[in-house]
DOTORTI-382482 format. One record per residue (C-alpha): x, y, z; residue number from 1; residue in one letter. Coordinates in pm, whole numbers, always signed. Example, Ala and Ser with C-alpha at 12.3 -4.5 7.8 and 13.67 -1.06 7.14 Angstrom:
{rec {+1230, -450, +780}, 1, A}
{rec {+1367, -106, +714}, 2, S}
//
This chain:
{rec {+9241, +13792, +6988}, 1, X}
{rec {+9448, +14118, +7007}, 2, X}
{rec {+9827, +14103, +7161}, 3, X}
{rec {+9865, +14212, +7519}, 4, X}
{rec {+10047, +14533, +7415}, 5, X}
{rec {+9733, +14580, +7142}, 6, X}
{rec {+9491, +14560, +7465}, 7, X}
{rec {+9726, +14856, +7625}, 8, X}
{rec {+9656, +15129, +7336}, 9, X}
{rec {+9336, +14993, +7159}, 10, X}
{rec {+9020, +15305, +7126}, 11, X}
{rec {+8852, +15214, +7449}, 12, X}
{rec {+8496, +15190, +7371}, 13, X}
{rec {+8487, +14996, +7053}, 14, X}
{rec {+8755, +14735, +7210}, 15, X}
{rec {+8546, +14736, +7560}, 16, X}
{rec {+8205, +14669, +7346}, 17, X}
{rec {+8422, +14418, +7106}, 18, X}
{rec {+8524, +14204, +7394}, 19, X}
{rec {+8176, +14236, +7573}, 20, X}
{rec {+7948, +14075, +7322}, 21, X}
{rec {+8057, +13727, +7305}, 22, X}
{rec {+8061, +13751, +7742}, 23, X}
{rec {+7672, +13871, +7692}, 24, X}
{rec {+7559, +13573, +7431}, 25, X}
{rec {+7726, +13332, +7690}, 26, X}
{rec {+7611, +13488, +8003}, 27, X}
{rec {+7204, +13550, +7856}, 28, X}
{rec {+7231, +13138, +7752}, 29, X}
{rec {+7380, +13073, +8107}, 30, X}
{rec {+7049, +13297, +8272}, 31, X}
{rec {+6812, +13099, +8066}, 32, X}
{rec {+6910, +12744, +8201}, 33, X}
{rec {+6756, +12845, +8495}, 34, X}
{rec {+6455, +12923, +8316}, 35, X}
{rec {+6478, +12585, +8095}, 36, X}
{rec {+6560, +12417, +8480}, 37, X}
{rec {+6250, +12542, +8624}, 38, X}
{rec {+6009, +12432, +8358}, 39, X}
{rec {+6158, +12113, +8388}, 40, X}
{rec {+6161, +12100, +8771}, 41, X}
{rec {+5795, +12218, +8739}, 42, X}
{rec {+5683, +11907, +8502}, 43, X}
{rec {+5766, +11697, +8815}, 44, X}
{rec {+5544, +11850, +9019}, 45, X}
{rec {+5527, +12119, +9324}, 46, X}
{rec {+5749, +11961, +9536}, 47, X}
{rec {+6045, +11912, +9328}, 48, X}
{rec {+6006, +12295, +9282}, 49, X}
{rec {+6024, +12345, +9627}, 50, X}
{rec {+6270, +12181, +9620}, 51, X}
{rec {+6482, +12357, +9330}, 52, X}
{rec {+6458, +12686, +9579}, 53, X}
{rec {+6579, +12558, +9826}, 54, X}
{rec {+6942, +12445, +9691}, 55, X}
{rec {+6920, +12693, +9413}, 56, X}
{rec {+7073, +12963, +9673}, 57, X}
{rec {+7363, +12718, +9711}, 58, X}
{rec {+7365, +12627, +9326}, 59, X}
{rec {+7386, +13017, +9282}, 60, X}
{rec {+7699, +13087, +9556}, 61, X}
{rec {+7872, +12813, +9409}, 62, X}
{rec {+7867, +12984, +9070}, 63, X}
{rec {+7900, +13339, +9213}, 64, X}
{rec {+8228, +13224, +9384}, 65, X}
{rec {+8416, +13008, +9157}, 66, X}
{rec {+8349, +13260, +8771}, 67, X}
{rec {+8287, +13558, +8971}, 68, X}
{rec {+8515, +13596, +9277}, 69, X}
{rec {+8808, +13348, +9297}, 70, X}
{rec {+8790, +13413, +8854}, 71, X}
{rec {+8820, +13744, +8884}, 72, X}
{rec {+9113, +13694, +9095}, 73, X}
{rec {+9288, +13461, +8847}, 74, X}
{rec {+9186, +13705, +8594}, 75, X}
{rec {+9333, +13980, +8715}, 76, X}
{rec {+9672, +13807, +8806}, 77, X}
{rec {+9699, +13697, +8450}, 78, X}
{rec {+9564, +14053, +8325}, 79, X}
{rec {+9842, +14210, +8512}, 80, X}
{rec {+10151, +13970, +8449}, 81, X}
{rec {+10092, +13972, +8083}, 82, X}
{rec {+10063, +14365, +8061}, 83, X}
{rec {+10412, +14364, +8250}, 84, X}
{rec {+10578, +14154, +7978}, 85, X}
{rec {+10543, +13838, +8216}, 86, X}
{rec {+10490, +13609, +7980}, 87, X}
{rec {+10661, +13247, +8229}, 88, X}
{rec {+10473, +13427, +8524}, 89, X}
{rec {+10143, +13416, +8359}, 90, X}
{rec {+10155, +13059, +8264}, 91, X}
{rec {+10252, +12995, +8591}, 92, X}
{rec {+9933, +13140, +8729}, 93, X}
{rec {+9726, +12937, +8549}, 94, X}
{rec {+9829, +12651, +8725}, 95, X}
{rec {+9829, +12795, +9103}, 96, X}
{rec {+9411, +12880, +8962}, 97, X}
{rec {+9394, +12525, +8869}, 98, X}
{rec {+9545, +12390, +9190}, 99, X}
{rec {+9313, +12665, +9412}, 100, X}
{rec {+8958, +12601, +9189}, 101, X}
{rec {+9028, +12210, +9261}, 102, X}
{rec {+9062, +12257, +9603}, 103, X}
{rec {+8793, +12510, +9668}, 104, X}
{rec {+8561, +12235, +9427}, 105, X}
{rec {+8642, +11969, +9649}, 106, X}
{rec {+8553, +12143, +9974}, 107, X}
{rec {+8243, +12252, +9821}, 108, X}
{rec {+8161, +11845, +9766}, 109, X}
{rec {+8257, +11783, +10108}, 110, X}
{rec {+8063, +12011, +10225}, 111, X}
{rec {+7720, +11914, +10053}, 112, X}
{rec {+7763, +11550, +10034}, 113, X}
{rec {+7866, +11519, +10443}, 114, X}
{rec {+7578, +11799, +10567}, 115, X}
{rec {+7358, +11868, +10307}, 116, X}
{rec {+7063, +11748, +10525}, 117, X}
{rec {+7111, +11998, +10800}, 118, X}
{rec {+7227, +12273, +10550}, 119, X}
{rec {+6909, +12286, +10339}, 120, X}
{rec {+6724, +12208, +10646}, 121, X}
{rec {+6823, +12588, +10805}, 122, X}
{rec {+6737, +12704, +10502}, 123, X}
{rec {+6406, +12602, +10565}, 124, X}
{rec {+6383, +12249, +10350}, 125, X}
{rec {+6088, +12033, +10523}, 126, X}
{rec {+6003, +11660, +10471}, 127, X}
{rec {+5940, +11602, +10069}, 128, X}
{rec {+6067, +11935, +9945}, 129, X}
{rec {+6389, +11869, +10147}, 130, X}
{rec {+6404, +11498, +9983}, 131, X}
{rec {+6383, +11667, +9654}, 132, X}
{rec {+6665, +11914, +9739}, 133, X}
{rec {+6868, +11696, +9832}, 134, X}
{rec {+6841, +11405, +9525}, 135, X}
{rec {+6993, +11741, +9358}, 136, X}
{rec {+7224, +11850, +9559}, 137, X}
{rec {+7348, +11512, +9592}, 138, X}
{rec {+7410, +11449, +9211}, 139, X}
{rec {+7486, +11884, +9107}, 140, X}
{rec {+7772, +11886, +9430}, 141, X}
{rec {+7908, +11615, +9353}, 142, X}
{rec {+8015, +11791, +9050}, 143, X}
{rec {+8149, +12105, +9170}, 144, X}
{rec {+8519, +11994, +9075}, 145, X}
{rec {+8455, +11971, +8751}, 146, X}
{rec {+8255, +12356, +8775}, 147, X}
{rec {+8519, +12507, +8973}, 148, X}
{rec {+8753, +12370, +8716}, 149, X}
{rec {+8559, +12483, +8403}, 150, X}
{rec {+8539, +12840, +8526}, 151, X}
{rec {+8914, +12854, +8626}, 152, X}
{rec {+8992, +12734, +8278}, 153, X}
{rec {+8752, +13032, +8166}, 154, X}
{rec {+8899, +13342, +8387}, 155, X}
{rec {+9252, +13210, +8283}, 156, X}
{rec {+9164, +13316, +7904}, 157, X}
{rec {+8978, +13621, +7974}, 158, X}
{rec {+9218, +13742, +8197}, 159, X}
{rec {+9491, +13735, +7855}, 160, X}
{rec {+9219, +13891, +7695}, 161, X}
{rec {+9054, +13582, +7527}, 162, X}
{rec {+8656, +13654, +7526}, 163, X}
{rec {+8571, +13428, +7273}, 164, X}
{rec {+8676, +13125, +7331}, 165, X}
{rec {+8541, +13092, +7668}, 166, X}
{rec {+8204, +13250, +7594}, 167, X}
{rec {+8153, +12983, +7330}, 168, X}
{rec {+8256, +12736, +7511}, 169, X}
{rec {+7980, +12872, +7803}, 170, X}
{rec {+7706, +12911, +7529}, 171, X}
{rec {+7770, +12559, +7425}, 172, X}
{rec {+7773, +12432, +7808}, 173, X}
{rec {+7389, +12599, +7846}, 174, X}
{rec {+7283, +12462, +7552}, 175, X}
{rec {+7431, +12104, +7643}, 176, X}
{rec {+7314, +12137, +8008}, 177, X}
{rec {+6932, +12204, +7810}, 178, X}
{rec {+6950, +11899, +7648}, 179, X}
{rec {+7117, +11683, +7878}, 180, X}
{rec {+6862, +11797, +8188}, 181, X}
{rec {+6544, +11720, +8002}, 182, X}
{rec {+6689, +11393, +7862}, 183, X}
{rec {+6790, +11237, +8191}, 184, X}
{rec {+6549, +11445, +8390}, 185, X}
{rec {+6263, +11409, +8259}, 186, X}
{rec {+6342, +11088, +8021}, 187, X}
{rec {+6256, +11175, +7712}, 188, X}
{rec {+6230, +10895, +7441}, 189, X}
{rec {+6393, +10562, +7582}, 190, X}
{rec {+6615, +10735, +7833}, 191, X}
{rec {+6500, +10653, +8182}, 192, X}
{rec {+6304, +10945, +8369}, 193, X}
{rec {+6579, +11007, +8667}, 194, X}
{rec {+6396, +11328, +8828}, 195, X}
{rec {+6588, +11583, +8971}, 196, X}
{rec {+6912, +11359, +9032}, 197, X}
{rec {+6900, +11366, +8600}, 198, X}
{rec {+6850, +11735, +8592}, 199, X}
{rec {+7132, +11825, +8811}, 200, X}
{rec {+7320, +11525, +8636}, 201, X}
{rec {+7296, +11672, +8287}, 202, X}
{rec {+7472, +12008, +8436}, 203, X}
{rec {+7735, +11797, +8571}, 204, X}
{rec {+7812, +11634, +8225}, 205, X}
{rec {+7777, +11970, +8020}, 206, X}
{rec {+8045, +12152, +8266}, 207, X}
{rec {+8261, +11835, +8194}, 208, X}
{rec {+8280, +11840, +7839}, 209, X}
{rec {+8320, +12193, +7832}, 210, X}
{rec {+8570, +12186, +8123}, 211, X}
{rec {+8763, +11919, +7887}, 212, X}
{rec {+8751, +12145, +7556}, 213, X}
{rec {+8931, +12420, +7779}, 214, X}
{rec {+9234, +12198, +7944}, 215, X}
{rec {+9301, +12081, +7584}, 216, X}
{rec {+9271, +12429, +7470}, 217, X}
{rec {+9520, +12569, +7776}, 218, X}
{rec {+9726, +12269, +7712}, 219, X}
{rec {+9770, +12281, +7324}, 220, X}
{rec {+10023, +12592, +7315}, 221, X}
{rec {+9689, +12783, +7089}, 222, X}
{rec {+9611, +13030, +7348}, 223, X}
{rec {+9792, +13322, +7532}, 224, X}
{rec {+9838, +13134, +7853}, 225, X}
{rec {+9952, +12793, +7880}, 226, X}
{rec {+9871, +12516, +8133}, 227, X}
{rec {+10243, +12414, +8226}, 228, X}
{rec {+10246, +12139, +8525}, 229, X}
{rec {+10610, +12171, +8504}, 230, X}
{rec {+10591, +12505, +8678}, 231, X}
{rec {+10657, +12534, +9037}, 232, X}
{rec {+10409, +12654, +9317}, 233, X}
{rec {+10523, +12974, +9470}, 234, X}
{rec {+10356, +13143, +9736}, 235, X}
{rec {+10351, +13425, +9610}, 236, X}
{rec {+10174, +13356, +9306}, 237, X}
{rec {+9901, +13183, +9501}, 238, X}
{rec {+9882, +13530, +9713}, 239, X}
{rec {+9821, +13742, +9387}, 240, X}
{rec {+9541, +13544, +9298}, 241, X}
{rec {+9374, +13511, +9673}, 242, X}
{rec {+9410, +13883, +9710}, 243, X}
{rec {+9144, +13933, +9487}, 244, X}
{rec {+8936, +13607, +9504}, 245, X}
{rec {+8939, +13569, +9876}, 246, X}
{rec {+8803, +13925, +9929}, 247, X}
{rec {+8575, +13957, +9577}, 248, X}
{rec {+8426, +13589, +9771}, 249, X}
{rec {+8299, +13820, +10085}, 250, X}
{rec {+8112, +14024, +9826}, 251, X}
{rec {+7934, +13709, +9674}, 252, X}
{rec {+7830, +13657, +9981}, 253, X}
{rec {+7649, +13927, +10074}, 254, X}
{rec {+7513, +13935, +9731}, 255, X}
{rec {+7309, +13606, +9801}, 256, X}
{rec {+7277, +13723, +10184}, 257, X}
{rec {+7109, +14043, +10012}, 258, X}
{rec {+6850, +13833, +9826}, 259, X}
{rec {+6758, +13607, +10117}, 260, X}
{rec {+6688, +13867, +10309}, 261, X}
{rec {+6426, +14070, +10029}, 262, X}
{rec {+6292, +13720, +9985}, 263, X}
{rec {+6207, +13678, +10373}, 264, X}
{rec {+6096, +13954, +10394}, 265, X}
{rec {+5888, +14040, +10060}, 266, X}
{rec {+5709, +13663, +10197}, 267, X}
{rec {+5596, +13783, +10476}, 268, X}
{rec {+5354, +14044, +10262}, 269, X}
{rec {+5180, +13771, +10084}, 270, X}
{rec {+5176, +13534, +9833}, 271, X}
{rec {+5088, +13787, +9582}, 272, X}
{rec {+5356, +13980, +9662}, 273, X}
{rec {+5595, +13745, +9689}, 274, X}
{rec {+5471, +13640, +9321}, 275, X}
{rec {+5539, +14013, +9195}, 276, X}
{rec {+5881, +14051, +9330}, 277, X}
{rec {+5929, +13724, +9199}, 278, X}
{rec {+5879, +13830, +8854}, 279, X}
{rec {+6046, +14205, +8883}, 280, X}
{rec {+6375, +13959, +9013}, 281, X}
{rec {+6332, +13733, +8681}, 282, X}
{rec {+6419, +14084, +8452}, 283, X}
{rec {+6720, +14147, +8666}, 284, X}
{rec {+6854, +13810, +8640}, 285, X}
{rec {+6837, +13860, +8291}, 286, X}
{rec {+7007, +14212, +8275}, 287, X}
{rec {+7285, +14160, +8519}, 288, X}
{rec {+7435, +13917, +8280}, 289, X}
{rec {+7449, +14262, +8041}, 290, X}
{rec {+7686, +14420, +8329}, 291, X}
{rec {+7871, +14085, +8401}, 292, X}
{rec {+7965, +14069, +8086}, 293, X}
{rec {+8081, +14448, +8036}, 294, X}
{rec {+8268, +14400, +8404}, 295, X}
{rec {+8460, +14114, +8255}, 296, X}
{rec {+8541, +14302, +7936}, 297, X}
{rec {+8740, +14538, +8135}, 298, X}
{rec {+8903, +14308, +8414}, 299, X}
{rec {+9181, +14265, +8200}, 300, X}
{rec {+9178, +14597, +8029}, 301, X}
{rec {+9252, +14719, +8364}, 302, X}
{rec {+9477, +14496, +8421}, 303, X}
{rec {+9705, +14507, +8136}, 304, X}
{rec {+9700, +14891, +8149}, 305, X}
{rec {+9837, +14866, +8526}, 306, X}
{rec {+10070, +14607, +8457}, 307, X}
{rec {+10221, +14828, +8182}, 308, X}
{rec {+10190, +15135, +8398}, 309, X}
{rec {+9956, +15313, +8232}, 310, X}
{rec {+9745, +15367, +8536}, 311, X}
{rec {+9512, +15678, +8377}, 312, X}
{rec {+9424, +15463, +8068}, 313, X}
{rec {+9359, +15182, +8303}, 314, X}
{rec {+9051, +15424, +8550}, 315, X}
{rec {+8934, +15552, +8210}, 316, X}
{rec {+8869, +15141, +8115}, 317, X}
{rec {+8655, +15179, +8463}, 318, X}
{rec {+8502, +15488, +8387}, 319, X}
{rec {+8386, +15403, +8032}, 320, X}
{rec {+8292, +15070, +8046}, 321, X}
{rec {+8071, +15139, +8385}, 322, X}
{rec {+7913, +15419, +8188}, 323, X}
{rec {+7843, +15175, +7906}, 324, X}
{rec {+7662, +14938, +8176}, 325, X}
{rec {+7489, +15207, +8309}, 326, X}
{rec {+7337, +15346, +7993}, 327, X}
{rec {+7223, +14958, +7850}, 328, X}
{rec {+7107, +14849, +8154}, 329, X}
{rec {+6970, +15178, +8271}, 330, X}
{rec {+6782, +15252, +7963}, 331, X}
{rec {+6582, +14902, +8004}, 332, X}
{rec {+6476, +14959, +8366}, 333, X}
{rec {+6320, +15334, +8226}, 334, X}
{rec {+6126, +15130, +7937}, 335, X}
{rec {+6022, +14904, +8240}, 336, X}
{rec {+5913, +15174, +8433}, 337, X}
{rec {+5721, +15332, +8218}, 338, X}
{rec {+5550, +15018, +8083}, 339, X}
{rec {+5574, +14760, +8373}, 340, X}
{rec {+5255, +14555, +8278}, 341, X}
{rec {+5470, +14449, +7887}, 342, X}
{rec {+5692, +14209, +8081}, 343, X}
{rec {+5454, +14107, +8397}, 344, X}
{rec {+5192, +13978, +8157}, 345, X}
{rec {+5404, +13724, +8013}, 346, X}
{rec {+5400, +13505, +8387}, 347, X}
{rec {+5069, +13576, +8522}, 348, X}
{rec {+4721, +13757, +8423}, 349, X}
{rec {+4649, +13738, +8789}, 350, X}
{rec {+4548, +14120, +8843}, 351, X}
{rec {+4717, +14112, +9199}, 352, X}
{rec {+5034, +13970, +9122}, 353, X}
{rec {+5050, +14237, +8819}, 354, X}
{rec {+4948, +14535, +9056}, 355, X}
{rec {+5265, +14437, +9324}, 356, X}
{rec {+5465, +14394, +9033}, 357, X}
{rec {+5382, +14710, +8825}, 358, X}
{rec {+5479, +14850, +9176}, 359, X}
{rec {+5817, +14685, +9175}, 360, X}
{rec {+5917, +14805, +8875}, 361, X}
{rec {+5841, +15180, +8914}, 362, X}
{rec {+5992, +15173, +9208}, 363, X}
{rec {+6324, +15000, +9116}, 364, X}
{rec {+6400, +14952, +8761}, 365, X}
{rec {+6454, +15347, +8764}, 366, X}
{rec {+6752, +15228, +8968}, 367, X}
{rec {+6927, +14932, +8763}, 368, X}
{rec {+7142, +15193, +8590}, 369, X}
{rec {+7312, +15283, +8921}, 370, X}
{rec {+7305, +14899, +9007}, 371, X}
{rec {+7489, +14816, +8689}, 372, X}
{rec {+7719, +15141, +8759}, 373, X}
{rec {+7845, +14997, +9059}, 374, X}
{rec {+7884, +14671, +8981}, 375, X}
{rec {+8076, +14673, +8659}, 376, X}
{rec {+8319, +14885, +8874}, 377, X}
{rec {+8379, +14669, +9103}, 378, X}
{rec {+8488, +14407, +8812}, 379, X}
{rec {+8712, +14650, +8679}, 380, X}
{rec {+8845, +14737, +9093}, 381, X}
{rec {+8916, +14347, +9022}, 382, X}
{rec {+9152, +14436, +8763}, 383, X}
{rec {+9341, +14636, +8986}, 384, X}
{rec {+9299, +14412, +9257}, 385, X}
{rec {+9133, +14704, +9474}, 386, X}
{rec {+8836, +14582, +9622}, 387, X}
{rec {+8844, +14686, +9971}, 388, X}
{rec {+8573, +14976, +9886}, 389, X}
{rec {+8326, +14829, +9614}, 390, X}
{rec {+8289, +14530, +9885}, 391, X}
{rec {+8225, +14803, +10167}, 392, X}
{rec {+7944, +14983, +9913}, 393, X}
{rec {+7798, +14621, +9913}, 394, X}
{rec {+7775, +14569, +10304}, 395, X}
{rec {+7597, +14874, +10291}, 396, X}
{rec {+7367, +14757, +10059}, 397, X}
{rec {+7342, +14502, +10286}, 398, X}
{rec {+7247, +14666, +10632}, 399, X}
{rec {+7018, +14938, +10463}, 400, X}
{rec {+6849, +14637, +10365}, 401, X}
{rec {+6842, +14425, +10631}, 402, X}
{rec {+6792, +14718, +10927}, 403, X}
{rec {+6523, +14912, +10666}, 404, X}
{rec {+6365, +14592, +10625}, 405, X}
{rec {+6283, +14498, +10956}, 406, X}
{rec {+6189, +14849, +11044}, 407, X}
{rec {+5947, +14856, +10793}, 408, X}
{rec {+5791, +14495, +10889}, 409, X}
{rec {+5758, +14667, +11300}, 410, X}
{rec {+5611, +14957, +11182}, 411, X}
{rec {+5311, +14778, +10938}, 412, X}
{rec {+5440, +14945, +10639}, 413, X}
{rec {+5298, +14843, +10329}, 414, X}
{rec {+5476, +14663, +10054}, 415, X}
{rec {+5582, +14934, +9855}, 416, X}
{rec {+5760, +15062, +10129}, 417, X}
{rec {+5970, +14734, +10091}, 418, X}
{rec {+6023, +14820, +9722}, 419, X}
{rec {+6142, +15216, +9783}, 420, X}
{rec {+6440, +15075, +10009}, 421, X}
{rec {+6536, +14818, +9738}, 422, X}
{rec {+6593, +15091, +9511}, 423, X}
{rec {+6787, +15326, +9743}, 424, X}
{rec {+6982, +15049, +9828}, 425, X}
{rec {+7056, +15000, +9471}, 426, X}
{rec {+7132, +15359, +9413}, 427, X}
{rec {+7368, +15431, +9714}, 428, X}
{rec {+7517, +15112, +9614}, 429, X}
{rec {+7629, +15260, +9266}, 430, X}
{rec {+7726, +15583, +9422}, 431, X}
{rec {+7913, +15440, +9707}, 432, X}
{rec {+8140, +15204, +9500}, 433, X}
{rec {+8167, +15533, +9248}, 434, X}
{rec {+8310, +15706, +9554}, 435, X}
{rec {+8556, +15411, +9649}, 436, X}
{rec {+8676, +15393, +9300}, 437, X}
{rec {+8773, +15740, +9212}, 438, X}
{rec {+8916, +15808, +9621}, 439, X}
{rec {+9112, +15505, +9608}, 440, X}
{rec {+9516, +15514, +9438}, 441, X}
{rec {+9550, +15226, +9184}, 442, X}
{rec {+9869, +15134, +9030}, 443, X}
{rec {+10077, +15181, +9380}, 444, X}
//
């Protein structure tokens, strides 16, 4: 764990992929409880997998808000107070995250627990695959403090440029969430089978544990920042985190807006269809984690570098680590391209489903390298709590979605149509936050 003022003159690529690794073990282990979810979900029959999409875009939000947006808010603040020299301010920022992620969890509770029912109901939950949502919901909301906690803890030390410790901590939460979900859910040996109320229990417990390794860590003087209740709530401090998190929250959700939306609208082609895109959108949940974990890498690079007014170093951080994105993840989606049928044959042998998804993938994956682009600078925007114009390049992801989308579906056009605007979208999404980026001053 390099110094502050080490983070400020470091070679840029080596420290960028340095700090990235650990964020890509954690964030891979992270995508594939989701995987190790559904297989369990799917043991208790169609229903309870019904079920599992309906509250998984609420599941996903939840996540998407509390590490993503309102942490790379905290992150940032941190980031930017430490590369001043701010040493007392910093600490004091990780308790105005604690006191905002504890709020934000318990509203999120509220929320579920008082209308779940009607909530998953819009969504479109009916009769037993509602029930099922719900005996999840119930039991995973509940929860949410001790989520919203876990990932405040988490943003705190990457935003003083601690990757490690938080990524293990992460890779051990998947691993215990595993374990804990097929024990309780599906009652293996002498424990009880408690069904989906068990699976979403054994996230609950995982986040706690590793929620409770992280206070103690903040707490015990052994990291950067320190968790200091002593230290007195300022507005201001609150305001330098809620910058960043209140408007990186508007991009979250368009993100899952974004995927409703394909999903809708994919359905209506067919089941088969709806079974290919299902499968292309199983790779990318897989490879945005690779981005994610770059973007995270450089938050605090950024921020450091702008807090110590080295604002050229800090757009080079931007430039290189989105480039860095770009190239990983872009290099997959060619090998995809070329050879769609490798990954598709390892869900389905269904020829149908393999034809829509073969036609997926050469129509988008050439595009995940502008995807990845795009979104690892917005993370490092983030850093320099400029956000205004990577959000905009997302709401017009958004409408060219939404507006092409319905065209399409009036005018009869076939699936693939449906596919070409996903990966325009994707591409003038990369371009358009490019553009923000390099138009907009940072440091002022």
């Amino acid at each position: 764990m390099a110094a502050p003022s080490d983070l400020t003159t470091a070679p840029l690529l080596p420290t960028i992929w340095r700090l990235s690794l650990p964020n890509m073990f954690a964030m891979v282990a992270t995508a594939l409880v989701s995987v190790a979810e559904t297989v369990y979900v799917g043991v208790l029959g169609t229903a309870p997998l019904a079920g599992m999409a309906l509250v998984f875009p609420l599941i996903m939000l939840q996540q998407m808000l509390s590490a993503g947006s309102m942490g790379g808010g905290i992150a940032s603040a941190i980031s930017r107070a430490l590369g001043a020299g701010q040493q007392a301010r910093a600490d004091a920022l990780v308790l105005h995250a604690v006191v905002i992620s504890a709020m934000l969890g318990l509203f999120f509770s509220a929320l579920v627990l008082g209308w779940g029912r009607p909530l998953i109901a819009l969504i479109g939950g009916r009769e037993a695959a509602l029930d099922q949502a719900l005996a999840y919901a119930s039991v995973a909301f509940a929860g949410s403090l001790v989520i919203w906690l876990l990932n405040a803890f988490a943003s705190a030390l990457r935003g003083a440029g601690d990757m490690k410790t938080p990524s293990v901590t992460l890779l051990l939460v998947a691993l215990g969430q595993i374990v804990f979900g097929g024990l309780l859910g599906l009652g293996w040996g002498p424990v009880p089978r408690l069904g989906m109320a068990g699976i979403a229990l054994g996230q609950v417990l995982a986040f706690a544990l590793g929620g409770a390794y992280l206070y103690r860590h903040l707490r015990s003087g052994r990291a950067r920042v320190r968790l200091r209740f002593t230290a007195r709530l300022q507005r201001e401090a609150f305001h330098d985190i809620l910058k960043v998190g209140a408007v990186s929250s508007l991009s979250a959700l368009q993100t899952v807006l974004t995927i409703l939306i394909v999903t809708r609208i994919v359905a209506g082609f067919g089941t088969e269809a709806l079974a290919g895109y299902g499968i292309g959108a199983r790779l990318e949940f897989l490879l945005i984690p690779i981005t994610f974990a770059i973007g995270v890498a450089c938050l605090p690079l950024v921020g450091m570098a702008l807090g110590a007014g080295r604002v050229q170093r800090a757009r080079r951080v931007a430039w290189t680590g989105a480039g860095l994105a770009a190239a990983l993840v872009g290099g997959i989606g060619l090998l995809v391209a070329l050879w769609p049928d490798a990954w598709s044959r390892l869900f389905t042998d269904e020829a149908q489903v393999i034809a829509h998804a073969r036609s997926y993938f050469r129509w988008v994956a050439p595009a995940y390298g502008f995807f990845a682009f795009g979104l690892c600078l917005y993370f490092a925007a983030q850093g320099a709590g400029k956000l205004l114009g990577p959000v905009l390049a997302g709401t017009l992801r958004l409408v060219l979605v939404a507006v092409g989308g319905w065209l399409l579906v009036q005018g009869g056009a076939p699936v693939w149509s449906m596919f070409a605007l996903i990966s325009v979208a994707m591409l003038l999404y990369g371009l358009a936050t490019a553009l923000a980026v390099y138009c907009v001053r940072w440091g002022d």
